[in-house]
Every structure is written in structure tokens, then in C-alpha cells.
N, C-alpha and C positions, 0 to 999 in steps of 0.2 A: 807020768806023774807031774811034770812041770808045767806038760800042758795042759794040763789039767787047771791046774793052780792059777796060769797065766793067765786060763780063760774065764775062769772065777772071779778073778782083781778085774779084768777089762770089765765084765758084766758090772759089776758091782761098783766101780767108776761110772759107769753108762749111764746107770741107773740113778746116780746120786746126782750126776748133772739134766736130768729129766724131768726135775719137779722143780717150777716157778709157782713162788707164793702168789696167790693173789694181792691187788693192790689193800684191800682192809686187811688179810692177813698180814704184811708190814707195818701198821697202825699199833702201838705200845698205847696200853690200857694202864694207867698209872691211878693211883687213886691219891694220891698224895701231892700237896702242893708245894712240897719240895723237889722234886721231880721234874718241875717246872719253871722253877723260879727263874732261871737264867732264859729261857724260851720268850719267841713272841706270842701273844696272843692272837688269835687270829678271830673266833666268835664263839658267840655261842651256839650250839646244832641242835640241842633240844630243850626244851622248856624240864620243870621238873616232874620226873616219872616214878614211878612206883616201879622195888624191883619183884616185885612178885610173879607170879606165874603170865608169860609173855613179854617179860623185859627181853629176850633173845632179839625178838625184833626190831624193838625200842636201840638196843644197841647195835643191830647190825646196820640200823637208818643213822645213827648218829656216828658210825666207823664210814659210810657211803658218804656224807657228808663232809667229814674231815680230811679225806681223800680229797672230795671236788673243792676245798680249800687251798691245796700242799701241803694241807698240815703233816707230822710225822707221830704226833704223841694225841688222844684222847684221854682228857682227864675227867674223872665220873667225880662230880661236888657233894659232896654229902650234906643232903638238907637235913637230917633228922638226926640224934647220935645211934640210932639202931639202924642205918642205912635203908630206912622201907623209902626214903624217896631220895632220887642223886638229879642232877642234871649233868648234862654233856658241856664239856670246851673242849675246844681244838686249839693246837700248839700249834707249833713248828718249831720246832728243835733241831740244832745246827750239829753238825759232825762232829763224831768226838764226845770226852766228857765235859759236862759246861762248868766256865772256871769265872772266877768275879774276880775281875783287875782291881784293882791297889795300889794307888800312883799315894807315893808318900812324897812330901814337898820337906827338902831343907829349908828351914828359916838364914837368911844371911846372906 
């Protein structure tokens, strides 16, 4: 019975260290530009797209892009307020959560 169990947990460890994301699947799809505000900007990767039937592609060229930046974050810009067209920017966003320094000066 415990070997049983033992060889269960081993597989199932095995298993979990056996999947590498690819490098666009570590790429954060954020659609908000608070998200990013503390981030560098790096460029822009695609002009503006329609998300209609075949944006998959459109964004998997603009996630391949962001990549061959360093970037870490793609943000989709909403041209339209019903989202039919976005365009691509690519970040780079640093470890950690991003915080905004605050140097307060004494007078005297």
C-alpha cells in the first residue's frame, strides 16, 4: 500500500517538473494601462488590428515579437470603446510587484 502511494507522489512530481512553458506562453496579456505604468516601454509590435475572426494570429505575431524584445508584459490598446480594433505594446516589467518611490523632502 505505501508503495503504492510512494510511487504515485514520485510519478506525479515527475510529471509536474516535465512541462516548460514556451517563451510566448510566459508573455502576461494585460489589457489595462495600469498594469503597466511602472514598466519600460519597449515598442510598438503591431499596428492596429481588428479582433475579429483571426486575431489568434495577429496576437500570437505580436506575443513572437515581444519575446524577440525581452519584453515580459503585452498590452492590447483599445482603439475603439467596443474593442473591434486593439493594437500591440510590449513591456518589460521588472520582478516583483511594481511600487512608485516617494522621496518626501523636509523643508529646514
Amino acid at each position: 500500500m505505501h508503495r503504492a502511494l510512494l510511487a504515485s507522489l514520485v510519478a506525479l512530481a515527475a510529471s509536474a517538473c516535465a512541462y516548460t512553458p514556451t517563451p510566448t506562453e510566459a508573455i502576461h496579456i494585460v489589457d489595462s494601462p495600469a498594469d503597466v505604468r511602472f514598466c519600460t516601454r519597449l515598442a510598438e509590435v503591431s499596428p492596429t488590428v481588428p479582433t475579429t475572426p483571426g486575431f489568434g494570429s495577429a496576437t500570437q505575431s505580436m506575443l513572437e515579437a515581444t519575446v524577440a524584445l525581452g519584453g515580459t508584459h503585452l498590452y492590447l490598446q483599445q482603439r475603439l470603446a467596443d474593442w473591434l480594433l486593439v493594437r500591440g505594446i510590449a513591456y518589460r516589467c521588472g520582478p516583483g510587484p511594481a511600487r512608485e518611490t516617494v522621496v518626501i523632502r523636509a523643508k529646514g
